[in-house]
Structures are given as C-alpha cells and as structure tokens.
VMD Tcl script that builds the backbone (N, CA, C; Angstrom):
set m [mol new atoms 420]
animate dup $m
set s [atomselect $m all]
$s set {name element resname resid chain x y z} {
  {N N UNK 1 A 9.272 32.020 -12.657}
  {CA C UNK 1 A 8.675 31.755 -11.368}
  {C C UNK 1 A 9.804 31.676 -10.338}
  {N N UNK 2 A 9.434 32.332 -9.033}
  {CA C UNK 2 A 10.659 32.342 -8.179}
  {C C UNK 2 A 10.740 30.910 -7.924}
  {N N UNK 3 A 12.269 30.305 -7.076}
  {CA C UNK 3 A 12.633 29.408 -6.646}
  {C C UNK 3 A 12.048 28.803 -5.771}
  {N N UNK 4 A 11.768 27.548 -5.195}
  {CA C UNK 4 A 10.916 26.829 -4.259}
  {C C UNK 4 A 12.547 26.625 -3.468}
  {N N UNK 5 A 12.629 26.730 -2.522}
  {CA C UNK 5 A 13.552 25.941 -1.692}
  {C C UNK 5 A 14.220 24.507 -1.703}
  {N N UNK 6 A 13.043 24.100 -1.514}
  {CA C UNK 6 A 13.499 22.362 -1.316}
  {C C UNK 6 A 11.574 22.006 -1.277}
  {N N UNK 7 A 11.639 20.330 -1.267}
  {CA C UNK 7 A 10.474 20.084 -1.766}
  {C C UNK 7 A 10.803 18.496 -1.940}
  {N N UNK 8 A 9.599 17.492 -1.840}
  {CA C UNK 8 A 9.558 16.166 -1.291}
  {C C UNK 8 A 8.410 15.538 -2.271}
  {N N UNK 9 A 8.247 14.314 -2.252}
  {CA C UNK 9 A 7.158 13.968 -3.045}
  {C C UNK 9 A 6.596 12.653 -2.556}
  {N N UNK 10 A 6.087 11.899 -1.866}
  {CA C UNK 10 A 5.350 10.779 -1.640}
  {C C UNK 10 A 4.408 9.974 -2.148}
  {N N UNK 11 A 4.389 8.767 -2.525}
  {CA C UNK 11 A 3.295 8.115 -3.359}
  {C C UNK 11 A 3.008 7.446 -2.364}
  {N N UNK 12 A 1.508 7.661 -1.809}
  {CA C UNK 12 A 1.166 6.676 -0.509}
  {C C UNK 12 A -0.135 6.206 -1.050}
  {N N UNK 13 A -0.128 4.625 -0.152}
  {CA C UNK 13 A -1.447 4.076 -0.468}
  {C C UNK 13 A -2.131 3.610 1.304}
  {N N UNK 14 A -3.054 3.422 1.074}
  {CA C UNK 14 A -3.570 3.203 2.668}
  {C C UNK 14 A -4.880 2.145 2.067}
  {N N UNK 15 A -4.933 1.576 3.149}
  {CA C UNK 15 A -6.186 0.294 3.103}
  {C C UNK 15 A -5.883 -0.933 4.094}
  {N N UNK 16 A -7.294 -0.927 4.825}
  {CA C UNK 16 A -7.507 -2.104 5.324}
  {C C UNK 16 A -7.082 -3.318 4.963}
  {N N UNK 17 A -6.637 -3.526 3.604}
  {CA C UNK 17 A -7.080 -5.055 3.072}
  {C C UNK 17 A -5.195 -4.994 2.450}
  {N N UNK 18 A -4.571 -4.072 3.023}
  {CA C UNK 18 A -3.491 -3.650 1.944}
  {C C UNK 18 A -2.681 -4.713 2.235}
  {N N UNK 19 A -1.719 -5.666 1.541}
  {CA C UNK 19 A -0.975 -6.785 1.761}
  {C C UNK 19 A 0.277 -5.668 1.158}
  {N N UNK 20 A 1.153 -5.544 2.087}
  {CA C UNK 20 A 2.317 -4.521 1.094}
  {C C UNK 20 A 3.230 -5.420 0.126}
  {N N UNK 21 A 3.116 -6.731 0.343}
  {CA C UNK 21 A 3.957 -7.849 -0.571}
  {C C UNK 21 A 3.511 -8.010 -1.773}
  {N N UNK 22 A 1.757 -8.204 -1.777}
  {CA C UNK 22 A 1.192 -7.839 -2.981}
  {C C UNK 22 A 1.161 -6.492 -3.642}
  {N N UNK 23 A 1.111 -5.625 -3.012}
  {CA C UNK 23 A 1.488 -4.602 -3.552}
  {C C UNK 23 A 2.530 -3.759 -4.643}
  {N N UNK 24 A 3.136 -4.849 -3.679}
  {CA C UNK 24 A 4.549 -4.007 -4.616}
  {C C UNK 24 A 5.052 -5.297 -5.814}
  {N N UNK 25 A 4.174 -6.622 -5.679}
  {CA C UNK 25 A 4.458 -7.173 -6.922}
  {C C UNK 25 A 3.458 -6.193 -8.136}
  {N N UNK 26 A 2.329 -5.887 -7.390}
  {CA C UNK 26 A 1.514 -5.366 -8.540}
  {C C UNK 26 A 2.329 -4.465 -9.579}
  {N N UNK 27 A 2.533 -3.244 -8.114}
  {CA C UNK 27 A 3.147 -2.235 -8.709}
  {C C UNK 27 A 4.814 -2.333 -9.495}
  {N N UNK 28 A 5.164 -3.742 -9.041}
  {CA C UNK 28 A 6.658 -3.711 -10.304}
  {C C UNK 28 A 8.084 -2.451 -9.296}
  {N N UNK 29 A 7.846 -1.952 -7.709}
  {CA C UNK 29 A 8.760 -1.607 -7.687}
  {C C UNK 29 A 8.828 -1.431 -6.257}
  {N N UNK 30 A 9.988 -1.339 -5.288}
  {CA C UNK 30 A 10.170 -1.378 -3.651}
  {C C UNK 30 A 9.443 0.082 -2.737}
  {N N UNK 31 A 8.721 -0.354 -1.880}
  {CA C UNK 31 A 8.171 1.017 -1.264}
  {C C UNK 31 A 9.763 1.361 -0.550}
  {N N UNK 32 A 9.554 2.561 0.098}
  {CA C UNK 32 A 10.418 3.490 1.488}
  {C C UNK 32 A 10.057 2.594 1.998}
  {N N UNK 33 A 8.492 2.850 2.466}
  {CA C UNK 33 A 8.027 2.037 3.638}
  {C C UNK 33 A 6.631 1.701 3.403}
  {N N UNK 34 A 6.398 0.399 4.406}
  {CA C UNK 34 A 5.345 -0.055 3.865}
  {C C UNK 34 A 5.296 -1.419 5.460}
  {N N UNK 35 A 3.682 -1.191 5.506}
  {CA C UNK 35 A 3.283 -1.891 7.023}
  {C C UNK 35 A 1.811 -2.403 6.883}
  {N N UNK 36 A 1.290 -4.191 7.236}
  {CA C UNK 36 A -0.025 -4.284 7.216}
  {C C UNK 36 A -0.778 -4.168 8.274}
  {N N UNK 37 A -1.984 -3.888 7.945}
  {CA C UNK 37 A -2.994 -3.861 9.177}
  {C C UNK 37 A -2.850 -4.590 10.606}
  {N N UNK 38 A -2.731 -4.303 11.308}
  {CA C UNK 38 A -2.444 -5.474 12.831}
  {C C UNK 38 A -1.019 -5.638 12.513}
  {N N UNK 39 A 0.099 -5.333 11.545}
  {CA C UNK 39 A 1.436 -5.451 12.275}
  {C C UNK 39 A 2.003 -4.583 13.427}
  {N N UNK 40 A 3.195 -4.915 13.829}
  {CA C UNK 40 A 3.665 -3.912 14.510}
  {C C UNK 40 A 4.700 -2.865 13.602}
  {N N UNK 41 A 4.953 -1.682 14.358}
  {CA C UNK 41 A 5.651 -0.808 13.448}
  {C C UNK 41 A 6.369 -0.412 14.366}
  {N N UNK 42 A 7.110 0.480 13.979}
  {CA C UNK 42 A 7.900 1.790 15.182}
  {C C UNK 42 A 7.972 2.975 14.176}
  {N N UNK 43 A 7.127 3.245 13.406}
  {CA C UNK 43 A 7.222 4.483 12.377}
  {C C UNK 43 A 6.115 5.769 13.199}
  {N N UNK 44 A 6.447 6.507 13.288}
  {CA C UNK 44 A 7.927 7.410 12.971}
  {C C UNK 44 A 9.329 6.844 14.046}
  {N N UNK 45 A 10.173 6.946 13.775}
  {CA C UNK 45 A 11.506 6.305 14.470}
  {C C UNK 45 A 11.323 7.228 15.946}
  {N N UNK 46 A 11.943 6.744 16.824}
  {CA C UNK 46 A 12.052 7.196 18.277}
  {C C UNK 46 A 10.667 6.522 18.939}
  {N N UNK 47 A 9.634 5.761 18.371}
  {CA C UNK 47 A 8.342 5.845 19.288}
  {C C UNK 47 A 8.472 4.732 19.610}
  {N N UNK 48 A 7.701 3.807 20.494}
  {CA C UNK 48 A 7.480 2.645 20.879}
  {C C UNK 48 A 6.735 1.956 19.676}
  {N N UNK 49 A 6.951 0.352 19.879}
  {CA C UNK 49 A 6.315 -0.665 18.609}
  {C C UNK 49 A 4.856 -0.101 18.927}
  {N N UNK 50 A 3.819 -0.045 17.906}
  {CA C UNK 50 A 2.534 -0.037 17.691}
  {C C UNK 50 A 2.035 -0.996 16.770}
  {N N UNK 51 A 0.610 -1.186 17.088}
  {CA C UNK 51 A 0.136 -1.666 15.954}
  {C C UNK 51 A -0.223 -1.279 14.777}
  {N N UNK 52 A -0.254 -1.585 13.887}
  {CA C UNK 52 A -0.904 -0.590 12.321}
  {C C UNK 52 A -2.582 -0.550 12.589}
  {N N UNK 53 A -3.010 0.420 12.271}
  {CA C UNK 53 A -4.406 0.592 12.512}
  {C C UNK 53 A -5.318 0.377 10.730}
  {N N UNK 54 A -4.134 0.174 10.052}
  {CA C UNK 54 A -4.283 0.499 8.639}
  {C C UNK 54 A -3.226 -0.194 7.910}
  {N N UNK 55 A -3.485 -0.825 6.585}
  {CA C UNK 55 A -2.016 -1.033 5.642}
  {C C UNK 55 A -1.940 0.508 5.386}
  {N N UNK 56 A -0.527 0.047 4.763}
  {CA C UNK 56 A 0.442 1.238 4.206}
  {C C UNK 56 A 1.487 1.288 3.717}
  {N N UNK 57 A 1.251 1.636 2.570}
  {CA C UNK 57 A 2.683 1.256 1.381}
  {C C UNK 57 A 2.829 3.137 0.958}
  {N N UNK 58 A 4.548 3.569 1.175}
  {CA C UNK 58 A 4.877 4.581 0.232}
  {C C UNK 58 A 5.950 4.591 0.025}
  {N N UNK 59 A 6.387 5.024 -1.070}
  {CA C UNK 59 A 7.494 5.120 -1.731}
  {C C UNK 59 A 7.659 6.666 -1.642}
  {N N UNK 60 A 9.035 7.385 -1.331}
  {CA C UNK 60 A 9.257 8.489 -0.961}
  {C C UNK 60 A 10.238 8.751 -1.913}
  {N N UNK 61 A 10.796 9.997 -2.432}
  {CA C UNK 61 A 11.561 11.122 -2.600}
  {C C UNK 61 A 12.594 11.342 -1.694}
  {N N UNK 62 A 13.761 11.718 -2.035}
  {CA C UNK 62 A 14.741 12.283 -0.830}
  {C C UNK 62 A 13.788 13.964 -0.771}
  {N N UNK 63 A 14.291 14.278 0.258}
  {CA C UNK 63 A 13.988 16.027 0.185}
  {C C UNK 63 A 15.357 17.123 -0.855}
  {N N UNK 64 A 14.694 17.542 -1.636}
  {CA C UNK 64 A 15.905 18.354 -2.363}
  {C C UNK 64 A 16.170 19.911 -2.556}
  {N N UNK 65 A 16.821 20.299 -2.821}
  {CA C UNK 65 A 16.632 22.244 -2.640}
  {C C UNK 65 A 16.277 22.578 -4.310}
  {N N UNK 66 A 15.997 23.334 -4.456}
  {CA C UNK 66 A 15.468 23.653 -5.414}
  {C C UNK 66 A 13.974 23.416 -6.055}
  {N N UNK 67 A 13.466 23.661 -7.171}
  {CA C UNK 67 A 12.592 23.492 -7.671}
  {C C UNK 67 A 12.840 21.746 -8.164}
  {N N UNK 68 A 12.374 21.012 -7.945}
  {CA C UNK 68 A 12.698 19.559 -8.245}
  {C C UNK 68 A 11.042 18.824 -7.941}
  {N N UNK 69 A 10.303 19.271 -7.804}
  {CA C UNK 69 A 8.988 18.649 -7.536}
  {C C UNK 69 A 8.522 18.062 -8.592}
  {N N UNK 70 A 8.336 18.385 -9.925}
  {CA C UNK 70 A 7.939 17.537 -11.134}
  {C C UNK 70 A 8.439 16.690 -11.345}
  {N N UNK 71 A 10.291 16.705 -11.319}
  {CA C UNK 71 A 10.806 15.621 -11.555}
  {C C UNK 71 A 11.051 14.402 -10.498}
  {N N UNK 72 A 10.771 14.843 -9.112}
  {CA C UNK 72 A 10.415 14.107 -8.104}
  {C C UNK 72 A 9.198 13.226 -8.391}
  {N N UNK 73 A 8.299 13.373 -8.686}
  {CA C UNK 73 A 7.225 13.046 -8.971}
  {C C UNK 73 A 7.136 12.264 -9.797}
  {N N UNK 74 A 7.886 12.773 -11.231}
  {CA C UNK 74 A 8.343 11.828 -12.313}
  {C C UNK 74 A 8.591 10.829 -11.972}
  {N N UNK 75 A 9.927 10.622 -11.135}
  {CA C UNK 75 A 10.699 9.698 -11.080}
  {C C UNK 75 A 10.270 8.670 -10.247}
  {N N UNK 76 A 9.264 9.086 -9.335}
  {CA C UNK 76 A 8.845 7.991 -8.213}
  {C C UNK 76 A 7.570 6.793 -9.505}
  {N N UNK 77 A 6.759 7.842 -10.260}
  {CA C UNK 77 A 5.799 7.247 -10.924}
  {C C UNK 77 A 7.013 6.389 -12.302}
  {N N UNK 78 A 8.065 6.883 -12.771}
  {CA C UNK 78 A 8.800 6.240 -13.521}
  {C C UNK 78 A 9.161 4.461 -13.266}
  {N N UNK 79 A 9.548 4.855 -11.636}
  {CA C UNK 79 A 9.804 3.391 -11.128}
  {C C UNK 79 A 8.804 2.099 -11.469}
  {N N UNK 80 A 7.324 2.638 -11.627}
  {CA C UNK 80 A 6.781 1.633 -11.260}
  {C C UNK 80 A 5.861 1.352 -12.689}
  {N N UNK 81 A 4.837 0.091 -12.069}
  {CA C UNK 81 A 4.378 -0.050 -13.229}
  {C C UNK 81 A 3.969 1.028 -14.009}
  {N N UNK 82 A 3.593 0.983 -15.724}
  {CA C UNK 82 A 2.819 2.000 -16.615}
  {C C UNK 82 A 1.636 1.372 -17.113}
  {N N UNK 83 A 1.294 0.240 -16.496}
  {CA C UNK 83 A 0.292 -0.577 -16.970}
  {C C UNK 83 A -1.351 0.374 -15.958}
  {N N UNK 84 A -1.844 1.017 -16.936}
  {CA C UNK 84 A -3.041 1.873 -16.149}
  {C C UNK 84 A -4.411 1.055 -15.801}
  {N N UNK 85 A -4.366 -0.031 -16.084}
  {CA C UNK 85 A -5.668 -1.456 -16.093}
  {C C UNK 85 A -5.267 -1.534 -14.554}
  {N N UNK 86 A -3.674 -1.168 -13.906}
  {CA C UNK 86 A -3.092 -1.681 -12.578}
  {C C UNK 86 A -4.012 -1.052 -11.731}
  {N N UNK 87 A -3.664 -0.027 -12.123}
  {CA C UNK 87 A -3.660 1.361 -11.590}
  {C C UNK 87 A -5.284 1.605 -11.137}
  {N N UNK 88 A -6.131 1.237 -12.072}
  {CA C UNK 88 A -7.770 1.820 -12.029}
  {C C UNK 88 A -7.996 0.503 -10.946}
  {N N UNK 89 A -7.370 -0.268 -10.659}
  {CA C UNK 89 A -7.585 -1.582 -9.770}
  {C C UNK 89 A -7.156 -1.048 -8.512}
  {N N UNK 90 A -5.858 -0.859 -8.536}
  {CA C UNK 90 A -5.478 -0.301 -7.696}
  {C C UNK 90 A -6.312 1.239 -6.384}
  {N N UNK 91 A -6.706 2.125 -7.331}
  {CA C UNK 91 A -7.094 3.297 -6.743}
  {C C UNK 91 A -8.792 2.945 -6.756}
  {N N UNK 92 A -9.266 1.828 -6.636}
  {CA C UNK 92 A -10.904 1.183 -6.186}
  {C C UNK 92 A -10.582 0.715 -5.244}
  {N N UNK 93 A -9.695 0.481 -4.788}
  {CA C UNK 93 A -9.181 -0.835 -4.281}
  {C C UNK 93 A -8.685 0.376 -3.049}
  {N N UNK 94 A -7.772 1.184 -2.651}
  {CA C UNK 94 A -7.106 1.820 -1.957}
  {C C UNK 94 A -7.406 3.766 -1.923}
  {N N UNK 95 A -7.050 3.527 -0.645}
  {CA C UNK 95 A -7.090 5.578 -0.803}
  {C C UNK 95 A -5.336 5.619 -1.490}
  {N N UNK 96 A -5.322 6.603 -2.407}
  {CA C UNK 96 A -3.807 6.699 -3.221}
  {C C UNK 96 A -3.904 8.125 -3.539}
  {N N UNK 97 A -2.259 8.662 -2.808}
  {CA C UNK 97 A -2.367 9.579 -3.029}
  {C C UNK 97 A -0.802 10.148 -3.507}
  {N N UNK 98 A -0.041 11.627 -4.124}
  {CA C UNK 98 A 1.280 11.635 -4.489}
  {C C UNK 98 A 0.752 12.960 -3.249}
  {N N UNK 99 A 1.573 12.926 -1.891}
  {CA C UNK 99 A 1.514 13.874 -1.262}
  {C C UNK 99 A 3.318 14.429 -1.247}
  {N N UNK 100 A 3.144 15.576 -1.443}
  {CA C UNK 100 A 4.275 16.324 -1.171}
  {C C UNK 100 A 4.319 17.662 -0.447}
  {N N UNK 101 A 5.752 18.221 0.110}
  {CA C UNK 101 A 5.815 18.680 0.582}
  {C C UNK 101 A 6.806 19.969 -0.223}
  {N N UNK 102 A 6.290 20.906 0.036}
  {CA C UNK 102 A 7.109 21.833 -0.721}
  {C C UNK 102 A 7.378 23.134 0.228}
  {N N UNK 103 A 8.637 23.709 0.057}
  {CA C UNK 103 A 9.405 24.923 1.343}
  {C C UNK 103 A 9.616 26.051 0.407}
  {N N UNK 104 A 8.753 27.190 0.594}
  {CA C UNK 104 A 8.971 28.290 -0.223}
  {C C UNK 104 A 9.913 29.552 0.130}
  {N N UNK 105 A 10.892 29.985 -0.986}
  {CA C UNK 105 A 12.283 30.406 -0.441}
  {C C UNK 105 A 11.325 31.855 -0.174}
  {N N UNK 106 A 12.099 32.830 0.228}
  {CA C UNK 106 A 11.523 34.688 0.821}
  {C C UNK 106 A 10.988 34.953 -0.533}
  {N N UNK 107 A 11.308 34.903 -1.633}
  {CA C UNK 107 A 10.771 35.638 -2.751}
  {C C UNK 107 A 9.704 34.659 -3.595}
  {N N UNK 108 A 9.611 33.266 -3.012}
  {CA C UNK 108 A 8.719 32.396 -4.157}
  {C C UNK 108 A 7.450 33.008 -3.671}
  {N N UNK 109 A 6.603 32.643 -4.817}
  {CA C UNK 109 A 5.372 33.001 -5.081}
  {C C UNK 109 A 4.244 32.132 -5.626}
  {N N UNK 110 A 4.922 30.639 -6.078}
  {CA C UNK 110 A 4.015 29.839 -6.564}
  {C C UNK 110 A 5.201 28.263 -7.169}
  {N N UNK 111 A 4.278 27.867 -7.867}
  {CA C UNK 111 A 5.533 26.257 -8.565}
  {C C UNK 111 A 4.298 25.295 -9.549}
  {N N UNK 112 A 5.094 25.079 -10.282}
  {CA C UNK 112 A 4.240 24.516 -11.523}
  {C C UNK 112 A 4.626 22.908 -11.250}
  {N N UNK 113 A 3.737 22.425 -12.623}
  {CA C UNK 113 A 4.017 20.958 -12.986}
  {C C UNK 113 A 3.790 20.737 -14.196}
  {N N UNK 114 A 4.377 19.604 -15.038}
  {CA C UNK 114 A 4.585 20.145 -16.431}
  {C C UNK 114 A 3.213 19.252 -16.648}
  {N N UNK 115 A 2.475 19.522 -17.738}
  {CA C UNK 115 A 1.331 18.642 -18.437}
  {C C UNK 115 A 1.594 17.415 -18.229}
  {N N UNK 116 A 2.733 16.814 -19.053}
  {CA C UNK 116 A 3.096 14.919 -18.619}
  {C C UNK 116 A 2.970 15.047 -17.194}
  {N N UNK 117 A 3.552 15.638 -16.460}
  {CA C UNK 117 A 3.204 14.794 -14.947}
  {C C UNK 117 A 2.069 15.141 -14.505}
  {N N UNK 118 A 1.209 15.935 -14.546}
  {CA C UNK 118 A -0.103 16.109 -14.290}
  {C C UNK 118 A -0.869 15.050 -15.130}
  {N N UNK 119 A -0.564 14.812 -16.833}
  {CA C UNK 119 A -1.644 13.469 -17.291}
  {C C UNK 119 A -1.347 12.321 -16.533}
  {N N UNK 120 A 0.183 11.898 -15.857}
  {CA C UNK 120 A 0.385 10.541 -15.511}
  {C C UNK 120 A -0.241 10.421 -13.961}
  {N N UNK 121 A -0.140 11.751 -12.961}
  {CA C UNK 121 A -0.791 11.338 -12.053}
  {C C UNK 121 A -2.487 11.578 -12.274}
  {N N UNK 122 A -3.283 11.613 -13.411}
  {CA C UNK 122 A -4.508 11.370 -14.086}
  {C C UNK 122 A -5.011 10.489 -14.024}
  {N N UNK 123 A -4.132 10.093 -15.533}
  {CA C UNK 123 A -4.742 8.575 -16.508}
  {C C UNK 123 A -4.221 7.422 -14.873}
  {N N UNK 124 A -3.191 7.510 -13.856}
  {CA C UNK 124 A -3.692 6.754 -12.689}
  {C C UNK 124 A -4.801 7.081 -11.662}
  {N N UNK 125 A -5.260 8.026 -11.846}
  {CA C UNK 125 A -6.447 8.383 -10.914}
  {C C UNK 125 A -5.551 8.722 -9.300}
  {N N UNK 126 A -4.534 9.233 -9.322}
  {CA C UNK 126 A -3.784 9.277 -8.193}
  {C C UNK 126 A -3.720 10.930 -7.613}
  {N N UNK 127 A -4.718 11.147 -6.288}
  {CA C UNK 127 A -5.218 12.631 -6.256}
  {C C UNK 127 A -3.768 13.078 -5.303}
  {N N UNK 128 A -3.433 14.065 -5.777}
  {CA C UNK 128 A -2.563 15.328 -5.738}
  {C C UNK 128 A -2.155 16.444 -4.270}
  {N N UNK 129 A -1.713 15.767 -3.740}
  {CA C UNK 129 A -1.526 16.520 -1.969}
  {C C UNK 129 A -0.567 17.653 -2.200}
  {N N UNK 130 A -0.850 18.807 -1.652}
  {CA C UNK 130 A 0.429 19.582 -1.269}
  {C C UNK 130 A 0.185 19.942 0.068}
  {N N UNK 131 A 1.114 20.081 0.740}
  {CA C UNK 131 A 1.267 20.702 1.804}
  {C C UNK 131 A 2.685 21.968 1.964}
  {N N UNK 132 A 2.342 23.032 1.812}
  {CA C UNK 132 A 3.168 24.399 1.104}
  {C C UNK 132 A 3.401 25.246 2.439}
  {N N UNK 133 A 4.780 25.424 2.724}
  {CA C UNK 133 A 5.228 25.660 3.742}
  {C C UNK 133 A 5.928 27.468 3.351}
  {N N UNK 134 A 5.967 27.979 4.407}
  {CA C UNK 134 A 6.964 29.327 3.873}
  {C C UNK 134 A 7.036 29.755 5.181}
  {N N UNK 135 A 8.596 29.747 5.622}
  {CA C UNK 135 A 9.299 30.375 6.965}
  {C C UNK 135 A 9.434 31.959 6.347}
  {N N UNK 136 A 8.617 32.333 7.699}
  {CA C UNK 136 A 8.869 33.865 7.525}
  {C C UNK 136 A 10.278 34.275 8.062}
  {N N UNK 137 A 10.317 35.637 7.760}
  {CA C UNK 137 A 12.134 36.353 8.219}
  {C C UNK 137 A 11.592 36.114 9.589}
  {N N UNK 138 A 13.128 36.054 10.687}
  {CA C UNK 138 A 12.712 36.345 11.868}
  {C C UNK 138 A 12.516 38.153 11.767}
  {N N UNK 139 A 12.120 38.310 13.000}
  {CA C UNK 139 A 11.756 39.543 13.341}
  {C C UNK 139 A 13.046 40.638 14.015}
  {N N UNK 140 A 13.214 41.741 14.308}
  {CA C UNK 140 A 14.525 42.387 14.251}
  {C C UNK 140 A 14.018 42.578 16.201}
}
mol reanalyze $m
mol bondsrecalc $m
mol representation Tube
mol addrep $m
C-alpha cells in the first residue's frame, strides 16, 4: 500500500455532565486537553476566553510522517485503562470518539489498520473518525 504522509489520531469525549477530573481518574491516564461545561477556555490558542458550551476531554497524538496511524492509535488506547466494564460506562455516558487525521502523499491510494486495533477500538465501543486529506500538485 502506498505511503500516507503524515497522520494524527485523537481520542475525544464530549458531554454535558463531563467532569474532566473524573474522567481521567476513570480512565487511569492525562488528557492533551480537556475543559468542563460553563468553564472558560481559550482553545484553539490565539482566540479570546470563551465559555465551554460542552465538557471535553482528548488525549492527542503528535502529527507524524509516515504511515503511523495504527500505532498512533495503539498507543493513545495503550495509555489508558483496559478495564472494558469502564469503557461500556463510559461510551452511555458520553459521545466518544478516536478521530484522526490522515495526509495522503501523490501516489497513496488507501491505509489500513491491523485487526488488534480495530477489536480494541470495538470491545470499547469507541466509533472511528477519519478525516482524509490529499494536496493536489500545484498546477504548471
């Protein structure tokens, strides 16, 4: 399979009721970022303080070149709990999602994921975002 460029991976949760302190005791590990309902924020950086309209806990990926998306993925779900009793609590409880971002080089054509990381984002009930990018050549 051709090369993916570079490529990102996000484990986000969203909810009204989301306490990100409880959260991340549940889950056993530190978000990126993470904001409750009625706090203030300044996310994305450069904007003025807002309020949260929503909780929001995610734990992010650096961005990397290459094909690295499975093991991105791996590694974010590695961090945290493996206890799946959490997890089925968790995703009743919250919208949860592993959104990533993936940059397709001139010749890619597609990008896999191995079985284990497809059963682990499963057996958590954690639904599967891509958002698949591909810069065309400029023009002559």
């Amino acid at each position: 399979m051709p090369e993916i460029a570079q490529s990102s991976a996000s484990l986000r949760f969203f909810g009204d009721d989301l306490d990100p302190v409880d959260l991340t005791r549940l889950l056993g590990g530190k978000p990126t970022y993470a904001i409750g309902k009625g706090d203030f924020h300044t996310y994305p950086p450069n904007r003025p303080p807002r309020i949260a309209l929503t909780g929001f806990w995610r734990l992010s990926s650096e961005y990397e070149a290459g094909d690295q998306l499975d093991r991105q993925i791996a590694d974010i779900l590695a961090t945290l709990t493996s206890d799946l009793s959490v997890w089925a609590a968790l995703v009743l409880r919250f919208k949860v999602d592993m959104f990533c971002g993936v940059w397709l080089g001139e010749e890619s054509r597609g990008l896999g994921l191995t079985p284990q990381t497809l059963q682990k984002l499963g057996e958590r009930g954690i639904k599967l975002g891509l958002d698949i990018y591909h810069d065309l050549p400029e023009a002559d």
